[in-house]
N, C-alpha and C positions, 0 to 999 in steps of 0.2 A: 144734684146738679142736673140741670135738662140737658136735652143730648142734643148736640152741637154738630150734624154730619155737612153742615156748608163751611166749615171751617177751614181757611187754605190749605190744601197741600203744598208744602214745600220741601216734600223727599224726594222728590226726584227735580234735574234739572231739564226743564222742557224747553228754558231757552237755546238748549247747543246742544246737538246731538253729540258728539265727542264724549258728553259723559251722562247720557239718557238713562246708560243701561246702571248706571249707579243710585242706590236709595237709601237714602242715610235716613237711620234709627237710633233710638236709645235705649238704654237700659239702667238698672238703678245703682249700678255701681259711679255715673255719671251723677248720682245723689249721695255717694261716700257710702254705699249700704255694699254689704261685704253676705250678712249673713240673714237667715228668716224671720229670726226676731233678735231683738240685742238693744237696749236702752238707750246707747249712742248716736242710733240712726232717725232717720227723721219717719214720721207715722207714715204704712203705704198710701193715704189719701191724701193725706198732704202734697209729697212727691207725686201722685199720679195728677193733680191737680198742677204743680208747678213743671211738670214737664209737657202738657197741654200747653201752658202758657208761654215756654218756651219759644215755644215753634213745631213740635215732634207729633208724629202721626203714627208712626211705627214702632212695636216694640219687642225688644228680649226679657223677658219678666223675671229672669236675673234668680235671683235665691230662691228656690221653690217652697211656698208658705210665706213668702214674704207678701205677696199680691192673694187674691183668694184665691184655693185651688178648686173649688168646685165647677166646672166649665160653665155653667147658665152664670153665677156672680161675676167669675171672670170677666165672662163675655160682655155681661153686660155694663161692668162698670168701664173698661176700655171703653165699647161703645158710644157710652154717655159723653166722652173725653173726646172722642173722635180719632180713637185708636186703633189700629189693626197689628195682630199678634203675628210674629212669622218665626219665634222664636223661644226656645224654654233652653232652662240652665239646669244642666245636673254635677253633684259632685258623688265621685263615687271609685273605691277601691280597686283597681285591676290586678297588682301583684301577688295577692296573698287568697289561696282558692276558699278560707276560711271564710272571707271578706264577699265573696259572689253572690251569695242569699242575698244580703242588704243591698248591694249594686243594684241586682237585678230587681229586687222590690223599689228602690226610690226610683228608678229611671223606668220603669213600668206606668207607675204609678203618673209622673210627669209626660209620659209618654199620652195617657187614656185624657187626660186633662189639654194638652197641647194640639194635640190630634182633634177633638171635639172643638176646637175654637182654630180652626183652619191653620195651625203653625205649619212652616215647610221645615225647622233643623232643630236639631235639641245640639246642646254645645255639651260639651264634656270638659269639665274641669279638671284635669290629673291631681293626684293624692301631692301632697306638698311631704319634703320630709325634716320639716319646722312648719311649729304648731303657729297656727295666722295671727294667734294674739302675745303670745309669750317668746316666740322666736325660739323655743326648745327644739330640741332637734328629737323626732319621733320617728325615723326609721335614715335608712342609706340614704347616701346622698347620689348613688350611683346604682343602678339595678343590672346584676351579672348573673349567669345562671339556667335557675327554672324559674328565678323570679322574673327576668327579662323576658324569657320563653312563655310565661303567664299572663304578663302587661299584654304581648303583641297576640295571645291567643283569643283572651278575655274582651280586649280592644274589638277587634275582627268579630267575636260574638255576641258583644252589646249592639254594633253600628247592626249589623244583619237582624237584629232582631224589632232596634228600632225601626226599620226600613221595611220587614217583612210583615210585623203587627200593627205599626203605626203609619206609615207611609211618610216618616220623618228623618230626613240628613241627620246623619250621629258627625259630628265635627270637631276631630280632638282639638285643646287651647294650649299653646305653650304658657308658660308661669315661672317666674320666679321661684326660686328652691321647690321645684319640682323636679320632676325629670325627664320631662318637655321642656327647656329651658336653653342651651346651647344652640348653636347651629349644628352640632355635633349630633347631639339628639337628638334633632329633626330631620335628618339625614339618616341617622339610625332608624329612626319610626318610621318615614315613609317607605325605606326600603323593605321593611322587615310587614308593613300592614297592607291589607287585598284596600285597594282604591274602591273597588265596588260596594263597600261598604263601610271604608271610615275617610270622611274627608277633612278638611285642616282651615280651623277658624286662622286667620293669619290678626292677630292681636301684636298690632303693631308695637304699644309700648314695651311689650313682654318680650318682642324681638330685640330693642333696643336693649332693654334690662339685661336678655343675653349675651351681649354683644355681636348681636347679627347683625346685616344687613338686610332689611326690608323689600328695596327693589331686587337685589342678585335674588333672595330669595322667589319673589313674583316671576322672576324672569328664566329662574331657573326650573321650578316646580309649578308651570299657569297652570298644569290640570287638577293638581292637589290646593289650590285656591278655590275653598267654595262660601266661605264665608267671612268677614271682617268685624273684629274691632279696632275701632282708630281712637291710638291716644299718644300722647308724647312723652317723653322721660327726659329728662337733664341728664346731659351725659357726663357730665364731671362728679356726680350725685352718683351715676351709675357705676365710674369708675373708681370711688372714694369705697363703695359698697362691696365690690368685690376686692377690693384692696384690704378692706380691714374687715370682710368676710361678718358684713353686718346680713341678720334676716331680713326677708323681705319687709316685713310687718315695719322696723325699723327706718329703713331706707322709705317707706310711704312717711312714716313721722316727721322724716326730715323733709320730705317735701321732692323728693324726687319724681314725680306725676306731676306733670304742671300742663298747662292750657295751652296749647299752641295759639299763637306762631313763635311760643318759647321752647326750647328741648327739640329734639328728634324723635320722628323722621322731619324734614323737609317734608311739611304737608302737597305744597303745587308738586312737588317730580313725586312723592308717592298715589298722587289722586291722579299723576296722569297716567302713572306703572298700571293703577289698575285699572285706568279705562282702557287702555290697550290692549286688556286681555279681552276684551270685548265679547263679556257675558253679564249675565245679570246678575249681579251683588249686592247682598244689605250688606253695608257698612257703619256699623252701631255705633253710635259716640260712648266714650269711655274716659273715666279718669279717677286713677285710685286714691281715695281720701279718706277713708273710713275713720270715723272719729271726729269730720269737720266740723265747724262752725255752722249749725243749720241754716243762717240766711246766707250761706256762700250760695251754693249750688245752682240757683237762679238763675242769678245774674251772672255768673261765672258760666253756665250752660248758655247762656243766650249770647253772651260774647262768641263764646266758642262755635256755635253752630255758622251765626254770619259768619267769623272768619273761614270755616268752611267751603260756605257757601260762594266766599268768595272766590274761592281756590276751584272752584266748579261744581261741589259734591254738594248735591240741592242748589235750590233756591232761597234767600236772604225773606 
């Protein structure tokens, strides 16, 4: 594909200052892709080529090994696309000190790869305790302890390491059957982690999944807001799920991720929660589908982004 760099920007909105300082991004979970390879999802060129079309200029490269990880192919197949990276994903153990070698090699590793192609955050995915395809349950559902004492240690010395080797934001993500999950939790981890080095992707549908609220949380916590994913959940779906205590994995089956301007949050009062905090935000578009219908994602992403857009975050 030749490389396309007059191609519009439309992440940020230059028509209204009120929300200038917002820049909406994507990433490939916004393509149902969950993991780095997996038969289900659709091939990364494909997707990197339909979210070009899209509309999207900005991106989080989502499951590390799913896009190239070599920094020069990286670089340059975004480029060709008219992409810029500001963003990598890592999943990786903090409770268990057995589990710290492999932490600390994947998110290294993503680290030297992100850093060489200008990212500013690496996101932090927390250990789920059900497995993402099977819904089995593979550890606590609750961390008390020295495993608690481990999480808030290990947290504190990945973001620090990120920041001191790479010069990249470590940003933990609430999840579903994780243990970032609650408003409880999140209350627990920011009190318990140093700000100066782990800051808090605010993934909105994952707040709704918890049953939190999105704006008290913005409103409550603006300085621990340094990064966003924006998605929406069905709350009758979310209450059905914690009701009859189905996995997360589950609860995506049924279709509880859906497209706004269906499910929660109210996209207009949370796109205006966050321009009031009046600092600069990628806000990545997000929507858990793993396992879809490959010609969804498209058109289903391009619906979504306008209604965004509408709501002020970007341009249409």
């Amino acid at each position: 594909m030749a490389e396309n760099p007059s191609r519009t920007d439309r992440s940020r909105n230059t028509a209204n200052p009120r929300y200038a300082r917002l820049t909406i991004g994507v990433c490939p979970d916004q393509w149902g892709v969950w993991f780095p390879q997996d038969p289900q999802q659709i091939p990364w060129q494909q997707a990197l080529d339909e979210m070009a079309e899209a509309g999207f200029s900005v991106m989080e490269t989502g499951p590390f090994g799913y896009f190239p990880t070599e920094p020069k192919r990286l670089a340059d197949e975004m480029a060709q696309r008219g992409f810029r990276v500001v963003a990598g994903t890592g999943w990786g153990i903090l409770h268990q000190a057995e589990a710290w070698a492999d932490t600390e090699r994947t998110f290294r590793a993503i680290g030297e790869t992100h850093a060489a192609v200008g990212a500013e955050y690496v996101v932090h995915l927390p250990p789920m305790f059900r497995d993402e395809k099977t819904g089995d349950f593979t550890d606590e559902r609750t961390l008390t302890g020295e495993a608690w004492d481990l999480y808030v240690t290990n947290a504190d010395r990945l973001g620090r390491m990120m920041k001191e080797d790479y010069g990249l934001r470590m940003v933990l993500h609430p999840h579903g059957d994780s243990h970032i999950e609650t408003p409880e939790d999140i209350d627990r981890i920011f009190s318990a982690t140093d700000p100066s080095y782990v800051g808090f992707c605010l993934d909105t549908g994952h707040i709704v999944y918890g049953q939190g609220d999105c704006v008290d949380l913005i409103d409550r916590y603006p300085e621990r807001i340094d990064y966003v994913h924006i998605k929406a959940m069905d709350p009758e779906l979310v209450k059905q799920a914690h009701d009859d205590d189905w996995p997360f994995v589950a609860a995506v089956h049924k279709g509880v991720s859906v497209a706004p301007p269906a499910g929660e949050p109210h996209m207009p009062t949370l796109i205006d929660a966050l321009a009031r905090l009046d600092k600069d935000l990628y806000v990545i578009c997000e929507q858990d589908m793993y396992g879809c219908d490959p010609s969804y994602p498209l058109p289903n992403a391009i619906r979504t982004r306008e209604y965004l857009a509408s709501c002020g975050l970007g341009l249409k």
